[in-house]
N, C-alpha and C positions, 0 to 999 in steps of 0.2 A: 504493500500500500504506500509505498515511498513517492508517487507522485499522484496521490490524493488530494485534491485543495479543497473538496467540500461534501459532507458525505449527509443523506438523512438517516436518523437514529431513532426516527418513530416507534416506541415499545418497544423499545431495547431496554431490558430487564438489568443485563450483567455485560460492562466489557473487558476483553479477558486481557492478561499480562501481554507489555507491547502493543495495545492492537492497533495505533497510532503513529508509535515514537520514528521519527524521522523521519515522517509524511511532512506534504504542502499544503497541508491544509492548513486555510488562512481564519478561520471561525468556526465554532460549532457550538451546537446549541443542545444540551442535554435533558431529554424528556422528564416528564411525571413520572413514568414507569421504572427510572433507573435505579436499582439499588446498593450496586455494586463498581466499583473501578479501580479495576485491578492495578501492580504498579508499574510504573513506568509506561502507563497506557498514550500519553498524552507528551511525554519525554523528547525532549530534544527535536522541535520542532520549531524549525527558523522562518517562517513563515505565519505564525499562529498570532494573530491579535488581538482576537475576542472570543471570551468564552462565556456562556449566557446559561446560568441553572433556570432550572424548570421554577416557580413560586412555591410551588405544592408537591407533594408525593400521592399518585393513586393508591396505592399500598403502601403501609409499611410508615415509619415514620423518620425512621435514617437513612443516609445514603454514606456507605463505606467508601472509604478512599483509600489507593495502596498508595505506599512508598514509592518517592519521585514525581506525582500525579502530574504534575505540570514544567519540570524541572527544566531548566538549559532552553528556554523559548525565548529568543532573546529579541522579541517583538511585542511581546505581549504587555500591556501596558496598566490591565485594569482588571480585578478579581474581585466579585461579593458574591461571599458563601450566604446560602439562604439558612433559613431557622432548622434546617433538618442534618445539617452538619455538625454534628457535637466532637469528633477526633480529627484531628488534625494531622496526617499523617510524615513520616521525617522524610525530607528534603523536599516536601511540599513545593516550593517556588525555587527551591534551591538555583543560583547560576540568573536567576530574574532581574541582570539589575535594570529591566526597563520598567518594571514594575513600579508604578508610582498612586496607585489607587490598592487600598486592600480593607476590603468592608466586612466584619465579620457580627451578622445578625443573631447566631445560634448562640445556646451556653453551651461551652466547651469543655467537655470532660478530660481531654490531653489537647497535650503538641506536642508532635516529635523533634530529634533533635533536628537542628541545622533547617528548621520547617520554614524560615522566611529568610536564611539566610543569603546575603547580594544586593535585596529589594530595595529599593531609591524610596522610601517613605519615611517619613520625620515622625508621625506618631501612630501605632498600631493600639485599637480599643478590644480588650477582650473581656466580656464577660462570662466565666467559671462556675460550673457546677461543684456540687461539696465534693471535696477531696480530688481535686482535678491533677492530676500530672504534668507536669512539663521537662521536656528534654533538654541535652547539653546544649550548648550557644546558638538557641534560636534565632540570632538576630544578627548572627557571625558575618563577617563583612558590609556588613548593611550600613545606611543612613539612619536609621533608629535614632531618636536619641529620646523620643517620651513613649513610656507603655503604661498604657492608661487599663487600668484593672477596676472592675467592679463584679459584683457574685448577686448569685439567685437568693431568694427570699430566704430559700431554707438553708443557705450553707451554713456549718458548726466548724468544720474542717476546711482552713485553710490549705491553698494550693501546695505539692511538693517536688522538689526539682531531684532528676535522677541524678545529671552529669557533674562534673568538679566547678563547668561556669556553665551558668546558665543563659547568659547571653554573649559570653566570649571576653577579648581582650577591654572592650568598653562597655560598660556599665550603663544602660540609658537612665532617667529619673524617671519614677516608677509613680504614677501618679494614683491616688485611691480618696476620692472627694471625702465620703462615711469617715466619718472620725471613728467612731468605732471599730469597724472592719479595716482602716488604715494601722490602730493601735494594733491588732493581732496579727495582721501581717508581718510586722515589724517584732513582733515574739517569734512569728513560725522562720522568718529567715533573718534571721539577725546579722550575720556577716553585710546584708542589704539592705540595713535598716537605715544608713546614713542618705540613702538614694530614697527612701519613701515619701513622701510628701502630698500635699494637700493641693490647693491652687498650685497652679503654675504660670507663671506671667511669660509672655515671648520677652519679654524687656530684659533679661539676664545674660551675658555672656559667662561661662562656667567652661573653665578650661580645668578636664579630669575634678577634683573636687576644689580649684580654687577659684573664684569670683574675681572676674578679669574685667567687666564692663554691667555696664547699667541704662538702657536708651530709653528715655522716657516713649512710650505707645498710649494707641487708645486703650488699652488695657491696665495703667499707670492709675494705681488709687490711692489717697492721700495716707491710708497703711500699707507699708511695703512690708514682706513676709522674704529674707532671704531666702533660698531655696535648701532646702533639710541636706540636701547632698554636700552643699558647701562648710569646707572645713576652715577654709584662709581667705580672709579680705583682703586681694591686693592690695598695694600703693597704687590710689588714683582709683579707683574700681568706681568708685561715685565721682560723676561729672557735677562739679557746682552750679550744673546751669539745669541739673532736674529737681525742679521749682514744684513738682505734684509731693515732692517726699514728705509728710509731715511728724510720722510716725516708722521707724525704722525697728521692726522684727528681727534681731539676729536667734537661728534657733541652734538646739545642744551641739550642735554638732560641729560649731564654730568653734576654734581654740585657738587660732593667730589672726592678729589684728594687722597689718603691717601700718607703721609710720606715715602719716596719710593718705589713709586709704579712701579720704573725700580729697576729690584732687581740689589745690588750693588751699586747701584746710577750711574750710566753711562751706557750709550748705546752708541757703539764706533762710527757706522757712522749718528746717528742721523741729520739729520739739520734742521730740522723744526718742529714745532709743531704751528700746526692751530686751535683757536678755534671759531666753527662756531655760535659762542653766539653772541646776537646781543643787549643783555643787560648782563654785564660781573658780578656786581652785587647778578647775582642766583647762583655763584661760592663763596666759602666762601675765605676771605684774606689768611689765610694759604694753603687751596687747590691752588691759585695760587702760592706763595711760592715756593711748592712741586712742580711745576710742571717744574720747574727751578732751582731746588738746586743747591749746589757747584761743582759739579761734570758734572753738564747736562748745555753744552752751546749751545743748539739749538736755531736758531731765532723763534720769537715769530710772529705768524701772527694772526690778528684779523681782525675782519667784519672792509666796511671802513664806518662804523659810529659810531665806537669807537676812542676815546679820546687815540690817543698813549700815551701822556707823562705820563697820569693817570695809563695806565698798567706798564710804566717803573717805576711808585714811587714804586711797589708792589713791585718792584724785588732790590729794593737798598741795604737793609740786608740781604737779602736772600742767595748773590753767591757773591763770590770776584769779581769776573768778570762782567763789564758792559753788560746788556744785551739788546739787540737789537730786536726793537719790529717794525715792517712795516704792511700796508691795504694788504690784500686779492687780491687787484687789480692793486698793484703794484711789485708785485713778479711773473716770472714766474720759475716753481717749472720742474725742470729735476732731471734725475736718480741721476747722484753724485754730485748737485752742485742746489744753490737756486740763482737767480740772480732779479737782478730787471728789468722790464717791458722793457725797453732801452736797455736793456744787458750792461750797464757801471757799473755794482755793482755787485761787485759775495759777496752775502751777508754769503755763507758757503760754504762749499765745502768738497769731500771725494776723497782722494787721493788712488786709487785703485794700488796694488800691489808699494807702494811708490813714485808714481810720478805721477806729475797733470800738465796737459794741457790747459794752461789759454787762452778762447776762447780772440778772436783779438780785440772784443769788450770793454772788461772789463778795466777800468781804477782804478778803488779801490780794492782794497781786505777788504771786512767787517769787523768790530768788529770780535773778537773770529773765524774768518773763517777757518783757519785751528788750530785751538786749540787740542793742546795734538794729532795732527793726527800721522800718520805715516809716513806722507812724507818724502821725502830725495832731493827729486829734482825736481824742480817748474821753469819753463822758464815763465817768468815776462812781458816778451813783451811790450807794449803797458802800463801796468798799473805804474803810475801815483802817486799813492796813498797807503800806507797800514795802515790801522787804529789799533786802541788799539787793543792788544793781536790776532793779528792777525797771527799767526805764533806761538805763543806762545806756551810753553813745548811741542813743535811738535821734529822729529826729521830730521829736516834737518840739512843739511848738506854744503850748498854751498847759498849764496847767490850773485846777479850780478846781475845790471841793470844802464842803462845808461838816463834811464828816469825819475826815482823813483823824485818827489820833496817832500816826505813828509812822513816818517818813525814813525807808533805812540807811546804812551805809552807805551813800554811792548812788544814794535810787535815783536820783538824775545827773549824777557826775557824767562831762564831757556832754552835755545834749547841748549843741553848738548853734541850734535854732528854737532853744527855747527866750522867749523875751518878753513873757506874761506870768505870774503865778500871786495865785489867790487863795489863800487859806484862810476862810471868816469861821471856822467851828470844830468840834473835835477835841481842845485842849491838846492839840497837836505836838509830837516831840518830833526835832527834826535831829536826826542823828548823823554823825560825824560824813561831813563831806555829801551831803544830801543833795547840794545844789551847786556843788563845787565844779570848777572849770570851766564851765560854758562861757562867759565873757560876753555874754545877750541879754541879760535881762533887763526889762528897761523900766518896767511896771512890775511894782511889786508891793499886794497888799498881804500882813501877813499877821491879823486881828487874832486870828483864833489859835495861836500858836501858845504855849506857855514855856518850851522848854529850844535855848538852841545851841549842839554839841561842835566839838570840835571843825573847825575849817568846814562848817556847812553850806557855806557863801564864800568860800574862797575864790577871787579870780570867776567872778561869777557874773557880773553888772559890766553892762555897755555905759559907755561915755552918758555923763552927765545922770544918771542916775540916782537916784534917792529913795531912801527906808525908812520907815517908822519901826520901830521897836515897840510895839504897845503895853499895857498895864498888864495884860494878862501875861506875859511873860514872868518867868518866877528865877531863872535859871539863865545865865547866856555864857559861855567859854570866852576865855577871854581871846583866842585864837578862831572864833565862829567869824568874819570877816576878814581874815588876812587878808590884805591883797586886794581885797573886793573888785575896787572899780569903782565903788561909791563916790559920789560927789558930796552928800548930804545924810547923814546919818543922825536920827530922830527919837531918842529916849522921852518916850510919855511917864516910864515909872524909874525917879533915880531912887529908888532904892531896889533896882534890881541885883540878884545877886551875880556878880561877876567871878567864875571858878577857872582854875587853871587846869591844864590838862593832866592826868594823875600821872604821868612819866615824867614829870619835872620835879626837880628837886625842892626840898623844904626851903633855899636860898635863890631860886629864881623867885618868887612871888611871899613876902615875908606876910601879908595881911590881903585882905579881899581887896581892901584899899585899894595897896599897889597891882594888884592885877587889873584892877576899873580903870589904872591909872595910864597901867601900856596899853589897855587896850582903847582907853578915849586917844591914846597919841599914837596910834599907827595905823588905822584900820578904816580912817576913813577921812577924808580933805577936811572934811568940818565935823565935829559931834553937838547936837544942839540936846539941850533940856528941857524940853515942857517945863511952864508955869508950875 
């Protein structure tokens, strides 16, 4: 039959071994009746392009397939087994690499070995009957690199592989949606368990198990999930220009961080990075380091049966900036903003098109929350609270609130386009370096204040500028204006108290006196006294 190109096979029950192999036949189309196909029926046929199963079986409800069944056809471009195929037999497509379609309908009791071995297709979907078999390196030479597995209602028994590899020299990522069924997989082959995973995004570049690139896609969602296979973040593997990232998943299987691995060292709207390790330990000290440099102030989330204060020692040298580490189960994680469980803590935040909407809930604004953002304009409402460098080398612009009681560290240090700020209520403490550096402020009302610490207003005030110090103050550093910038500085209450900063010694400032005394002579062109 070697120069056969087209044959009909009308109630053909069974075809027997060879009865095909090396023909020209260019298609064929196999009936309802067929129950059997013997192997190598179909074999080594350079000519064959299309092969078309019946929908249904007249009889019977399988259709056996030998070994080879379509092997070495190296024209054949396109295969869907219908629902009555449940064994896959070994070298099924073997030698196919034109094969670039392979649909498979039925659940699958086996595959044999080297069954799609060659074939030009990027992901193959199977779903598995209980206790399914698979053979040695199914997928041997192929383009594979996603096998997508799901199982029948009633599977108990996870799939088992005969051979030493079961997909060969490369390893594809083995994708299993079911969280459930994904966990057991990951018991029944454990050697594979680092390739198993849930979503999978096309946005990955993963060279063997290390993470070489990241292209933001329509598939690109404001929670990124590294891919469970990856063991190493390159250097550079995150491009600073993928702006969807807001929340960054590293899971266990990650243990080297390299030296930055966001190229740049900053990712503009980052705010979180979670890692799913449940012993932090399998991550070396400097990979945590890196994963938090100077530049990257996203909060830190970890499993909650990790030790926070232990992860925050890691980060003490690492980044000027305090970094902020909270449980898994106390943060809930939205598109521009991380907050805590309660919604009284917006622990980061992403100020889209320069201005942010602080939900009614929140009373603190985090550590580093809006750090270096872009903001301009933030309505404060309700919060309460702004901790260390919370604001910080951001660009706003306008500060006002009439609740504020407690201003941190830094929380607007360097904001170089701020040149408004209103504090009418709260009994407000503004703590050390609060408003420091900017060199913009022009207006500044600052009533509802009672208390103000070290270099708070340091280098702070554009040209010509002036301040009232009001009654309610109770408390002022004698160093809270260094530098200022002030033109005119305005004591409503002279009997406020004037305090040194507590690292000086008992002979820099002998009495309260003398510290009111350097601080009316240096800290501002004029100091006046209310009546």
């Amino acid at each position: 039959m070697s120069n056969i190109k087209s044959v009909d096979l009308n109630k053909v029950v069974n075809l027997g071994e060879e009865s095909f192999r090396y023909s020209k036949l260019e298609s064929v189309v196999l009936p309802e009746t067929l129950l059997n196909i013997e192997k190598t029926s179909f074999s080594g046929c350079p000519a064959l392009t299309s092969v078309t199963f019946a929908e249904s079986l007249v009889e019977g409800d399988k259709l056996t397939l030998g070994n080879f069944t379509f092997s070495s056809s190296p024209k054949l471009a396109s295969i869907v087994l219908p629902a009555y195929i449940t064994d896959i037999p070994e070298y099924f497509l073997s030698g196919d690499s034109s094969i670039t379609e392979l649909k498979i309908n039925g659940s699958i009791k086996s595959i044999g070995k080297y069954a799609f071995s060659d074939i030009n297709v990027s992901t193959v979907a199977v779903k598995f009957q209980d206790a399914a078999t698979i053979g040695d390196r199914i997928f041997n030479g192929s383009t594979v690199n996603v096998f997508e597995i799901s199982f029948d209602e009633r599977v108990t028994n996870m799939p088992t592989f005969t051979g030493d590899l079961m997909f060969g020299d490369s390893v594809p990522t083995i994708k299993v949606e079911d969280n459930a069924q994904r966990e057991k997989l990951k018991e029944a082959w454990p050697t594979l368990s680092p390739h198993i995973q849930g979503q999978i995004l096309s946005c990955f570049t993963v060279d063997d198990t290390t993470l070489k690139g990241y292209t933001e896609t329509a598939d690109s969602t404001a929670i990124t999930e590294i891919p469970e296979s990856v063991t190493t973040l390159a250097a550079g593997c995150l491009s600073a220009k993928a702006t969807t990232i807001r929340h960054l998943v590293l899971p266990e299987s990650v243990t080297t961080i390299e030296r930055g691995f966001i190229e740049g060292g900053k990712l503009e709207n980052l705010l979180s990075i979670e890692l799913k390790h449940k012993d932090l330990s399998k991550i070396s000290a400097d990979s945590l380091k890196n994963l938090n440099g100077s530049s990257i102030h996203a909060t830190i989330i970890v499993d909650d049966s990790i030790d926070i204060s232990s992860v925050q020692d890691q980060f003490k040298y690492s980044t000027m900036a305090k970094v902020t580490v909270v449980h898994s189960s106390d943060v809930v994680k939205n598109d521009n903003s991380l907050l805590s469980k309660d919604g009284t803590i917006m622990y980061k935040a992403y100020a889209k098109d320069n201005t942010f909407v602080v939900p009614e809930t929140v009373k603190t604004i985090g550590v580093n929350c809006f750090y270096e953002s872009n903001i301009q304009t933030v309505d404060l409402k309700n919060v309460e609270r702004i901790e260390e460098n919370g604001f910080a080398f951001s660009t706003i612009t306008t500060v006002e609130s009439n609740k504020l009681s407690y201003i941190g560290p830094g929380a607007f240090q360097y904001c170089e386009k701020l040149t408004s700020v209103k504090l009418t209520g709260g009994n407000t403490v503004i703590d050390e370096c609060g408003f420091s550096d900017g060199g913009q402020i022009t207006k500044i009302v600052i009533s509802g204040v009672s208390e103000i610490k070290y270099g708070a207003f340091m280098s702070a005030f554009g040209s010509d500028a002036t301040c009232v110090v009001p009654k309610t103050i109770s408390k002022i550093d004698c160093e809270a204006f260094e530098d200022s910038g002030l033109a005119t500085l305005t004591f409503e209450n002279t009997e406020v108290e004037v305090i040194a900063k507590i690292t000086y010694s008992e002979d820099d400032f002998s009495s309260s006196e003398d510290a009111f005394n350097e601080f009316r002579d240096s800290y501002a062109d004029e100091i006046i006294f209310a009546e």
